[in-house]
C-alpha positions in Angstrom: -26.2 -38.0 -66.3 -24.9 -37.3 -62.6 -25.0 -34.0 -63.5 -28.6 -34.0 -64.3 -29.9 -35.8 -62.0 -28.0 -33.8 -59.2 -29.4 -30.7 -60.7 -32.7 -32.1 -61.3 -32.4 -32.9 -56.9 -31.1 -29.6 -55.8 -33.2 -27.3 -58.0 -36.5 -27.3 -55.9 -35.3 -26.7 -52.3 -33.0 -24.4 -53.8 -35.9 -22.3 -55.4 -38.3 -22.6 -52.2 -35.3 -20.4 -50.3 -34.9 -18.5 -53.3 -38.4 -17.1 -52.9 -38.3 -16.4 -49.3 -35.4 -14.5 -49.5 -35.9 -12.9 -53.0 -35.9 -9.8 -50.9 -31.9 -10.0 -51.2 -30.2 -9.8 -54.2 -26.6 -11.2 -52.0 -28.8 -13.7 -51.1 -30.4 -15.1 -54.2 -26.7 -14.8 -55.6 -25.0 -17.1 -53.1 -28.0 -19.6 -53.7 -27.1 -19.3 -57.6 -23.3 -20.2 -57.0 -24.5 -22.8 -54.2 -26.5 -24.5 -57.6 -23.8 -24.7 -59.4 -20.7 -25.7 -57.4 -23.2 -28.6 -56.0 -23.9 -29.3 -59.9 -20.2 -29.2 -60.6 -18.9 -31.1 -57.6 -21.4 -33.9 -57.1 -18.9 -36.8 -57.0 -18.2 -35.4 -53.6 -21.4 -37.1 -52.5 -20.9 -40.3 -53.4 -17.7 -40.1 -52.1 -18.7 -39.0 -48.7 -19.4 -42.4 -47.2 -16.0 -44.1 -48.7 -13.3 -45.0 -45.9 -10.2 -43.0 -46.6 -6.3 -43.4 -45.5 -5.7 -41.0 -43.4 -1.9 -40.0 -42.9 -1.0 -38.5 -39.4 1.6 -35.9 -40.5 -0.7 -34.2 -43.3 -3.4 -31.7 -42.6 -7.0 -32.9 -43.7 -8.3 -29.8 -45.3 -11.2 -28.5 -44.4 -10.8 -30.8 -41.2 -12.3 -33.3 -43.5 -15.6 -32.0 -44.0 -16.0 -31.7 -47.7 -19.8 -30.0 -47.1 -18.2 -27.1 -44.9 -18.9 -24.9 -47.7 -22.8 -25.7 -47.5 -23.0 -24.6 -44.2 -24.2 -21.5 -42.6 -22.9 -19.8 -39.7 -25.5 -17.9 -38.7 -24.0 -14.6 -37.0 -26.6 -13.2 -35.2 -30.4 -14.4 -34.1 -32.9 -12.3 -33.2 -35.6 -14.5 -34.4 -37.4 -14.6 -30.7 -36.3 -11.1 -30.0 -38.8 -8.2 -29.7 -38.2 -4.8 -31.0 -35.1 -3.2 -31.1 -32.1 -5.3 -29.1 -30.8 -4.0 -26.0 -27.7 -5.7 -24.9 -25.8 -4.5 -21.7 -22.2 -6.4 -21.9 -20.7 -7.1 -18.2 -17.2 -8.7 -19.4 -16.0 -5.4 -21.5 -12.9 -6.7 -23.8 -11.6 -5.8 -27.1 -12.6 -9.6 -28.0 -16.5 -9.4 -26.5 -17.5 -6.2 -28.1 -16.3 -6.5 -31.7 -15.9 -9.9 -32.1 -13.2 -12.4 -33.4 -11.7 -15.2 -35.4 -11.4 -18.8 -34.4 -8.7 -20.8 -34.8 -8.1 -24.6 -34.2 -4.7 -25.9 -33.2 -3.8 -29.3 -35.1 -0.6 -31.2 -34.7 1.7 -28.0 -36.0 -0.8 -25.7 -38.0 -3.9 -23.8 -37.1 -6.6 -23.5 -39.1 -9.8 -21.3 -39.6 -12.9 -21.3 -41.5 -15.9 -19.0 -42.0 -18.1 -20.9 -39.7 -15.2 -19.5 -37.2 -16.3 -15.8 -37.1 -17.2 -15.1 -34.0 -20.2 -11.8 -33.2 -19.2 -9.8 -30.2 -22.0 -7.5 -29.0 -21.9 -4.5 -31.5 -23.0 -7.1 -33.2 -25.5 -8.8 -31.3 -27.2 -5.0 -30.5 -27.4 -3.7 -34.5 -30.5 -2.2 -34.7 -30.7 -1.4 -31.4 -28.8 -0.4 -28.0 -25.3 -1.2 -26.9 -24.9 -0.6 -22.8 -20.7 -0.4 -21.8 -19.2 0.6 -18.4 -16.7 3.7 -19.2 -14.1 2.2 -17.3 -13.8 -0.9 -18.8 -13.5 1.0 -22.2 -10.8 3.4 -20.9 -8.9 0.7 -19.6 -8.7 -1.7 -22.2 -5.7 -0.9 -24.6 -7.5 -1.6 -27.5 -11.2 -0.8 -27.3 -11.2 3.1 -27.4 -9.8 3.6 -30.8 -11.9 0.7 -31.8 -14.9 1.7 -30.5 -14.0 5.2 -32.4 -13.6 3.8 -35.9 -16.7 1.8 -35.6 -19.0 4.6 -34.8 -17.3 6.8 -37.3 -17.6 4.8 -40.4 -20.4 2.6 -39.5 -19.8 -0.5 -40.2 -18.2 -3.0 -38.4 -14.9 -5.2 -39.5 -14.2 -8.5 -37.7 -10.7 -8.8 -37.3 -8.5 -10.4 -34.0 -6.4 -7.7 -32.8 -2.8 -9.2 -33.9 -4.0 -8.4 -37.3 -3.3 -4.8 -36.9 0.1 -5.1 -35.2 1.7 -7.8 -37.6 5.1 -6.4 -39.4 4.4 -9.3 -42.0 0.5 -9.5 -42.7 -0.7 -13.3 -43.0 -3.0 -14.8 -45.3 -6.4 -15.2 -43.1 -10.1 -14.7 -43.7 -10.9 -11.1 -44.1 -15.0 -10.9 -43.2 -17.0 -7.9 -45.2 -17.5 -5.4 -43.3 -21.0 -5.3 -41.4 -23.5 -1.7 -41.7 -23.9 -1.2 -38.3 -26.6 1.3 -36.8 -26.0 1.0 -32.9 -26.6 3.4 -29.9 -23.7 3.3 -27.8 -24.6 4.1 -23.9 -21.3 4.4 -21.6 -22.1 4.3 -18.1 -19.7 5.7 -15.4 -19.0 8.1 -13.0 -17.9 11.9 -13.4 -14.1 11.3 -13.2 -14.5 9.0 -16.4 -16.3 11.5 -18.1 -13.9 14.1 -17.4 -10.9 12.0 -18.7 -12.7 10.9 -22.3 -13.5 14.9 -23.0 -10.1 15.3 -23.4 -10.3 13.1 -26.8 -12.2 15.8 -29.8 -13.8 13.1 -31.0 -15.9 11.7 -27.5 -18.3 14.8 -27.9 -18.7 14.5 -31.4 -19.7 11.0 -31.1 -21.7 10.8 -27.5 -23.5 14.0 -27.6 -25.7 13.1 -25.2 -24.7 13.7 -21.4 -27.1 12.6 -18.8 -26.5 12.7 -15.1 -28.0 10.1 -12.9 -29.6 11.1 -9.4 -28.0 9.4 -6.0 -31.5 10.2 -4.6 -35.1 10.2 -5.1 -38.1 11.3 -3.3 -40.0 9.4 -0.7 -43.3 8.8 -1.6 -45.7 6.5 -1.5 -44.8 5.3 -5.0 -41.6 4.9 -4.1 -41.8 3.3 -1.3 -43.8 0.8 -3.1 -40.6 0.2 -5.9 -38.4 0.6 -2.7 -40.6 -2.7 -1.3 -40.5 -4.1 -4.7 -37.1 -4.0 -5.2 -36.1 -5.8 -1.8 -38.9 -8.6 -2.4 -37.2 -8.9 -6.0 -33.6 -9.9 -4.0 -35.4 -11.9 -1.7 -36.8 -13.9 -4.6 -34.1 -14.1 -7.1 -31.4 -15.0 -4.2 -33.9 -17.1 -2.0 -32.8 -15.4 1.1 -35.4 -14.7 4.1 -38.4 -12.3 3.3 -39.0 -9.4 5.5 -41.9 -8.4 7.4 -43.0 -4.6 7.5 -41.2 -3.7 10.5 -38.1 -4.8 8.4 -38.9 -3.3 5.7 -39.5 0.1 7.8 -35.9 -0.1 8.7 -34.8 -0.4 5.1 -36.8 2.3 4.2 -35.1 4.4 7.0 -31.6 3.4 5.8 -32.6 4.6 2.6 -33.2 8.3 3.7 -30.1 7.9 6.0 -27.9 7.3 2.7 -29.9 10.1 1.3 -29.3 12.4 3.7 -32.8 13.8 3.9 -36.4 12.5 5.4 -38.1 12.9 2.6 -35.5 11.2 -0.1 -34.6 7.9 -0.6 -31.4 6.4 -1.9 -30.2 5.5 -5.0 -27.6 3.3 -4.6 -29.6 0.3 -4.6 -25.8 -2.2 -4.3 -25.5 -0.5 -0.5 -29.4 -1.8 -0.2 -28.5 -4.6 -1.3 -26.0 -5.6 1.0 -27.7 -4.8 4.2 -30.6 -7.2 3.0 -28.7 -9.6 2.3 -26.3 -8.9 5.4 -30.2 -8.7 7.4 -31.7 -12.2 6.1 -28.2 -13.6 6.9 -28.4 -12.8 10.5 -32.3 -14.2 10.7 -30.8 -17.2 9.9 -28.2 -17.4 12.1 -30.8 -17.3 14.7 -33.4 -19.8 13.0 -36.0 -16.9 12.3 -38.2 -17.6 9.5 -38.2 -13.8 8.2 -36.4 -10.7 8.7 -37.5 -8.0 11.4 -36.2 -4.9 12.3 -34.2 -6.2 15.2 -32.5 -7.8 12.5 -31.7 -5.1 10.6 -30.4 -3.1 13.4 -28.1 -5.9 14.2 -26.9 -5.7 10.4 -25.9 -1.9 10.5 -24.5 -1.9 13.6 -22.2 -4.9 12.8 -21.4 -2.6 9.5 -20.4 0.6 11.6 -18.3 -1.4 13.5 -16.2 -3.0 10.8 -15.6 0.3 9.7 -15.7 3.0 12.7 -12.2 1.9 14.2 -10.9 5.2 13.7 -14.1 6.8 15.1 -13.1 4.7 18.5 -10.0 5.5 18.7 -11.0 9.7 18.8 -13.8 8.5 21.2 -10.8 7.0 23.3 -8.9 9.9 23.5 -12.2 12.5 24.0 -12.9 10.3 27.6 -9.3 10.1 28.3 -8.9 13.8 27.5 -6.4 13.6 25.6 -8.8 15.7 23.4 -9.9 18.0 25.8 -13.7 18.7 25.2 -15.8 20.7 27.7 -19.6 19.2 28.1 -20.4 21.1 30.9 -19.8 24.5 32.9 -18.9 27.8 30.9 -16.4 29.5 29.9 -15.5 32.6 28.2 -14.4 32.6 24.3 -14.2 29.0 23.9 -17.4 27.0 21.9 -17.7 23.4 20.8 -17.6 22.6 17.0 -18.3 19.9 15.6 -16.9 18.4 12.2 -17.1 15.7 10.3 -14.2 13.3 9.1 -14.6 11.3 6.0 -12.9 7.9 5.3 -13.2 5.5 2.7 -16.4 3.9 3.8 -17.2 5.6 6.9 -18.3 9.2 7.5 -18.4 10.4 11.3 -18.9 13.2 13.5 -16.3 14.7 15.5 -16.3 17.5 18.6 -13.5 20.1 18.5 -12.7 22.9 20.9 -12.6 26.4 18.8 -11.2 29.4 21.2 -11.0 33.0 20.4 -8.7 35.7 22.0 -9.0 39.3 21.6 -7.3 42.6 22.6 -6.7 46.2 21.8 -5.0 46.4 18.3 -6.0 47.1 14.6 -5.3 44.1 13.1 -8.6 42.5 12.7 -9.4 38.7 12.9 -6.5 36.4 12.8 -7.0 33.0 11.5 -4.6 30.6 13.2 -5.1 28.0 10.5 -4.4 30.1 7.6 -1.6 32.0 9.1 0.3 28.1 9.6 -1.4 27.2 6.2 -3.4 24.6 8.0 -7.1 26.0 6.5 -8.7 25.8 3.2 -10.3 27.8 1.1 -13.4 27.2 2.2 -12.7 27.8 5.9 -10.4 30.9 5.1 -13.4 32.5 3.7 -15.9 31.7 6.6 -13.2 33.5 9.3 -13.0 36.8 6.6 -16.8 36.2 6.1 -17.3 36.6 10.3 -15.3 39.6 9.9 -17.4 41.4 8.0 -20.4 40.7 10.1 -18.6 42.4 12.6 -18.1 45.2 10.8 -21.3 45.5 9.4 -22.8 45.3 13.0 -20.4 47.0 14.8 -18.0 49.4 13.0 -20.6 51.8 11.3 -19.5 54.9 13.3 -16.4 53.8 14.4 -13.3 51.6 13.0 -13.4 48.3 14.3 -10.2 48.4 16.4 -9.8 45.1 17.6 -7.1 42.4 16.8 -8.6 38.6 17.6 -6.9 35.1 16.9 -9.2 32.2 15.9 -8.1 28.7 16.5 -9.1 25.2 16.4 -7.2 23.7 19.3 -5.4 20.3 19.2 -5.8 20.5 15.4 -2.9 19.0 13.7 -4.1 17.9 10.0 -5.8 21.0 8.8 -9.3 22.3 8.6 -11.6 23.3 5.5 -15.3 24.1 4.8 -17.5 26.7 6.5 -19.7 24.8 8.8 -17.9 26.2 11.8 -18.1 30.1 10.9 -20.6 30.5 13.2 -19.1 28.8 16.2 -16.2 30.6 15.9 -18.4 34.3 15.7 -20.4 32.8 18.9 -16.5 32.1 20.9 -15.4 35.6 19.2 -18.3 37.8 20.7 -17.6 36.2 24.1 -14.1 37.0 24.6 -15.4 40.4 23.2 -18.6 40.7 25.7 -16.9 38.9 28.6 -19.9 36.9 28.3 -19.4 32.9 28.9 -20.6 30.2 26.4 -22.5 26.6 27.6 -19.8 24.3 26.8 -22.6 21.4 27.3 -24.4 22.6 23.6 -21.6 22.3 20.6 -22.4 24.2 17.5 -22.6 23.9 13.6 -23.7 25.9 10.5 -22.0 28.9 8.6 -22.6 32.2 8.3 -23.3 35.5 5.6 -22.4 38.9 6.4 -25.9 39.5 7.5 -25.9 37.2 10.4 -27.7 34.8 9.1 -27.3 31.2 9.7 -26.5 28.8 6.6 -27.5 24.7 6.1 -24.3 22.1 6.0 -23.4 19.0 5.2 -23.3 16.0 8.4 -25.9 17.4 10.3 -26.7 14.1 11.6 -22.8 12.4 12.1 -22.2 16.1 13.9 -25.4 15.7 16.7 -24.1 11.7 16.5 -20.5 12.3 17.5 -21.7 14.7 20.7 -24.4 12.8 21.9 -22.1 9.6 21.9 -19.4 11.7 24.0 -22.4 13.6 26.5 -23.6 9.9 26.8 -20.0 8.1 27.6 -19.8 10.9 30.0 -22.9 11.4 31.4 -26.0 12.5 30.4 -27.3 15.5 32.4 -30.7 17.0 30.7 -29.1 20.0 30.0 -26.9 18.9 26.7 -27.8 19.7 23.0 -26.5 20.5 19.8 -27.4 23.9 17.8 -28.0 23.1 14.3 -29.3 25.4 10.9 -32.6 25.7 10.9 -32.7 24.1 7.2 -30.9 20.9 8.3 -33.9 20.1 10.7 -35.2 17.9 7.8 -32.3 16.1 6.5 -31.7 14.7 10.0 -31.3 10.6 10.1 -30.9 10.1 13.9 -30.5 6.4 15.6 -33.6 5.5 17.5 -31.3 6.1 20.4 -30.9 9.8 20.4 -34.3 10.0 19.6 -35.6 8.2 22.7 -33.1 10.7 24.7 -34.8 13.9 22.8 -38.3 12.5 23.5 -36.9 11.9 27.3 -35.8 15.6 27.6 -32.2 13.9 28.6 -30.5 15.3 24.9 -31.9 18.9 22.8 -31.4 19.7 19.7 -31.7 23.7 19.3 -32.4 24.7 15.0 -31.8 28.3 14.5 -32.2 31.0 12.1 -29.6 33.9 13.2 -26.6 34.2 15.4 -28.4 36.1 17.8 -30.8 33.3 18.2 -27.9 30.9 19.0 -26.3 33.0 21.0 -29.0 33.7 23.4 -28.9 30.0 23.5 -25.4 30.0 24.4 -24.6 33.2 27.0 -28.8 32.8 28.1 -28.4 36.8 27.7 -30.6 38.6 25.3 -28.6 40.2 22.1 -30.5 42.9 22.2 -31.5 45.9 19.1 -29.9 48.7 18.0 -31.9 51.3 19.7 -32.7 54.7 18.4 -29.2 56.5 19.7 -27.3 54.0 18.1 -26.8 51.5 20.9 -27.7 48.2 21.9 -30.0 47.8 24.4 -28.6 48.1 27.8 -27.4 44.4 29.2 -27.5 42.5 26.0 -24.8 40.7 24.7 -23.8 43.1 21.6 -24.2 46.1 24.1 -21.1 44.6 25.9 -19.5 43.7 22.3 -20.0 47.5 21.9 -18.8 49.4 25.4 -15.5 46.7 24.7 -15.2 48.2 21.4 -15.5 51.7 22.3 -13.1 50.9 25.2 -10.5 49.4 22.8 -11.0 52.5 20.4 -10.6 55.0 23.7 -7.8 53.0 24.3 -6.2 53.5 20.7 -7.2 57.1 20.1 -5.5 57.8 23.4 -2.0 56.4 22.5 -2.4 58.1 19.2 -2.5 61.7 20.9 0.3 60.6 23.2 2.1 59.4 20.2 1.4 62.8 18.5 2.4 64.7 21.4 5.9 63.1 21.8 6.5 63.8 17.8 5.3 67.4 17.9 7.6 67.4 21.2 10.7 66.1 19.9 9.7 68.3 16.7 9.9 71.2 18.4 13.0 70.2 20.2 14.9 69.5 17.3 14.1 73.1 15.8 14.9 75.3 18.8 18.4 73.6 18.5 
């Protein structure tokens, strides 16, 4: 009769959920064996509400829920989610990703049940998209291979990582394994990359690469999105709004992390921080929204958390420690400029390149590379400069000159190109006799054709002198010679701008090293004329009668040379 009756209860719930889900056949089968062991079992629900002994040192099973087996633990819900799920994970772990089985401590025992099983997100994003940091996978002992086996097979198994590792295995729950159909999307940076090609299987599986721009162009669209994006902090942080002329300066830092007026930054977290770092100094001085005084205050507090070393090379330039010229001229000696990179920080800095040269055959001399002191990069620019000079200047004759290059007070070494033409501007002086401005430094590289290349730092380079003309005293006639193709990826703080506008700074963009030389000597370079020479006056028409001298100078000790062997030839065979 209880039989029956508990049937004759259970049947007709038990059919409505069969026809909702008579789309699966697992389904309509667990409902089946749910009828019968409720069927088969019913005293347990008359017993339900019966006080029982309970005895401290024995282990209710089930914790004492005889209707655990009823229940559902529902794994996954995406019943409010629309289309495919697109789950970005921020706390990457072996546990988090794939999942993991409960357990509940009591008295001297742990215990588990299904409702227990834990989703982690490959779970949570089946169907759909599955968003990881590459670092946090590389660096977690257990993910990689985990990850691996997962997108291999499809499917994933839930199962705590001791499991694996056990020399005795342990009775536990073992879930089925789950058909999974997930995108994986690793985001990191190059080095990551690098280190996971070196497992055959990462290219298999991510055969996709795609690279992520630190820069974008600025236009009026994105300009609006730039606007957008700074409101959208404001809002969601309920910090101080800012008004267009601190918005402006935003803007402007954008390009200035971009390295170009017409790009915009990428790297929306160093945005970030000077809006917040902005809206914190408003407040400070009980503004009611952000303005571009502000703003200013917020980068300039940032430079100087992180420009110490930057002072301390200032320090030494006005003490002369670091002896830099800014005014008068002299012969063979030219200001560079470089730029020195730190962690956080990237400044200019002024150095003094000098070039001596003499009768000899041994060409251009790099200082640096001869003490091992240059790289690559720089090596190249110095044998780069050399053949300009033979190109221009040793078509007739050999170039019979030996020159040493130098940067002075250079201790730590010296790499890249940007300084190939200041050392072919100090190298023609020592060879014309012709003295350079030392109140105009110099930057860009060089080709074999004379023509002046773009470099990195334009604006930290015209920074780093102007701060030094400025500490020492501004005289109208100062300026930095730049590429002509940096003029548009220049940045400048509003106070070298005001001295440009003020005719108190220059800043000279040029195209050839003849243009920047006229700039430097205030001589003409002159043309190669129809007899072959210069024109008369010009800078390489002195290059050239120094040349000829040095070769005059040569082909004379040769005969004498040849004179005293023939000589003490002739000697030798009369005895």
């Amino acid at each position: 009769m209880d039989t029956q009756i508990t049937r004759f209860a259970t049947e007709p719930p038990i059919a409505r959920l069969k026809g909702k889900y008579a789309y699966s056949e697992k389904i309509l089968d667990y409902l089946d064996k749910v009828l019968t062991d409720i069927t088969e079992n019913n005293i347990i629900f008359r017993l339900a509400d019966a006080p029982q002994a309970q005895n401290p040192f024995q282990l209710p099973e089930s914790d004492g829920d005889p209707f655990i087996k009823y229940k559902v633990n529902l794994f996954v819900n995406n019943e409010n989610s629309k289309g495919a799920p697109a789950i970005i994970e921020p706390f990457t772990n072996y546990y988090n990703i794939f999942g993991k089985i409960e357990y509940k401590n009591q008295f001297m025992y742990t215990t588990t049940d299904f409702t227990m099983v834990k989703a982690g997100a490959i779970h949570q994003a089946n169907g759909g998209y599955l968003v990881l940091q590459a670092k946090d996978v590389l660096f977690d002992p257990f993910m990689w291979d985990a990850l691996k086996k997962v997108l291999k097979h499809q499917q994933a198994l839930i199962e705590n990582i001791g499991e694996q590792y056990r020399y005795v295995p342990t009775l536990t729950l073992k879930p089925e394994t789950i058909p999974l159909n997930v995108k994986i999307i690793l985001i990191g940076s190059p080095i990551f990359y690098k280190v996971l090609t070196y497992d055959e299987d990462f290219r298999k599986l991510f055969k996709v690469k795609v690279d992520f721009d630190i820069s974008m162009e600025r236009n009026e669209e994105n300009i609006r999105k730039y606007v957008s994006f700074i409101s959208s902090i404001c809002e969601e942080t309920g910090i101080l709004h800012f008004d267009r002329t601190g918005l402006g300066k935003i803007i402007e830092y954008g390009s200035r992390l971009a390295g170009n007026q017409a790009k915009l930054s990428t790297q929306f977290n160093e945005i970030t921080e000077i809006v917040h770092e902005s809206s914190a100094i408003a407040k400070y001085e009980g503004a009611t929204i952000v303005s571009d005084v502000h703003v200013q205050k917020a980068l300039a507090e940032r430079k100087y958390r992180a420009n110490m070393i930057e002072e301390k090379f200032q320090e030494m330039l006005l003490k002369n420690k670091i002896m830099i010229d800014v005014e008068d001229s002299v012969i063979g000696q030219v200001n560079g400029l470089s730029v020195i990179q730190t962690e956080e920080y990237a400044f200019g800095h002024p150095t003094r390149i000098t070039a001596r040269t003499y009768i000899g055959s041994n060409g251009v001399t790099n200082i640096e590379r001869e003490t091992k002191m240059s790289g690559s990069s720089h090596s190249k620019g110095v044998l780069t400069l050399a053949g300009f000079l033979g190109w221009q200047f040793a078509q007739e004759k050999p170039l019979a000159v030996s020159a040493q290059l130098t940067f002075e007070q250079n201790y730590g070494g010296v790499d890249g190109d940007s300084a190939s033409s200041a050392e072919l501007y100090a190298l023609l002086s020592s060879l014309a006799d012709v003295p350079l401005k030392q109140n105009l430094a110099v930057t860009g590289s060089i080709n074999q054709k004379g023509e002046i290349q773009p470099i990195g730092g334009a604006t930290e380079k015209i920074e780093s002198f102007f701060d030094l003309c400025g500490a020492k005293g501004l005289t109208g006639e100062q300026g930095v010679i730049i590429p002509e193709q940096n003029v548009d990826d220049l940045m400048l703080k509003e106070e070298i701008i005001e001295a440009v506008n003020a005719a108190k700074f220059h800043i000279y963009s040029v195209k050839t090293v003849a243009e920047g030389l006229e700039l430097l000597t205030g001589l003409n370079c002159g043309k190669r004329e129809q007899d072959g020479n210069f024109t008369q006056g010009s800078v390489f028409r002195k290059v050239q009668e120094k040349l000829d001298k040095y070769n005059k100078s040569i082909e004379a000790a040769q005969t004498a040379h040849d004179l005293l062997s023939n000589y003490s030839s002739d000697e030798y065979d009369s005895e």
